[in-house]
C-alpha positions as CSV (number, residue, x, y, z in Angstrom):
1,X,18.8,45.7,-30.3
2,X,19.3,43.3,-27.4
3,X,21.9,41.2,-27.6
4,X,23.4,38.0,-26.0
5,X,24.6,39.5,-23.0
6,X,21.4,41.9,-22.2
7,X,19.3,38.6,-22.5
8,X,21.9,36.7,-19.7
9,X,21.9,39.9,-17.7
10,X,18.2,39.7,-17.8
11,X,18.2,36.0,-17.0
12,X,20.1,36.4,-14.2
13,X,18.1,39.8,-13.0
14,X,14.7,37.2,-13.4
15,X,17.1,34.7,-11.0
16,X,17.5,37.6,-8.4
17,X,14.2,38.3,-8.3
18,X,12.6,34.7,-7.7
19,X,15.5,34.0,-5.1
20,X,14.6,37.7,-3.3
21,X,10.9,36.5,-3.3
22,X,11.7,32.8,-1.7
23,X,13.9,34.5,1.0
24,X,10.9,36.5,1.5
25,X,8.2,33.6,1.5
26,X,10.5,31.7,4.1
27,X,11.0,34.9,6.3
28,X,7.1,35.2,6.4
29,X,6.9,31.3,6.8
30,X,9.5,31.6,9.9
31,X,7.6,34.8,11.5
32,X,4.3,32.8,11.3
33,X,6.2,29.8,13.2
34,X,7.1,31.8,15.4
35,X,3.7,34.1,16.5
36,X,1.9,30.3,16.3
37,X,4.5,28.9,18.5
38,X,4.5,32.1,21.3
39,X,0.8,31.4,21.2
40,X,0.3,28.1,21.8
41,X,2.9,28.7,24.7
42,X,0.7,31.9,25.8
43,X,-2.6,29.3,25.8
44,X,-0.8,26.5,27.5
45,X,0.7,28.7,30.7
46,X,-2.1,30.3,31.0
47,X,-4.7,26.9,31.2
48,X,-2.1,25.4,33.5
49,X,-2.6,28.5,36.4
């Protein structure tokens, strides 16, 4: 039997889990910034010697 407050606990649980996966998207967003970035600089210092 499931009632009222299983189904908000499992609501909220479903909430948790989408906001653990954005954090996780944007952390893997920011680290791919960041290798372009270092690259880009890595190019540019090394065309300019």
């Amino acid at each position: 039997m499931t009632t009222k407050d299983d189904i908000k606990a499992n609501g909220y649980f479903k909430k948790q889990k989408n906001l653990i996966m954005i954090m996780e998207l944007i952390m893997i967003v920011r680290l791919v910034l960041i290798l372009t970035l270092n690259l880009q600089v890595f190019y540019i210092q090394n065309a300019f010697r």
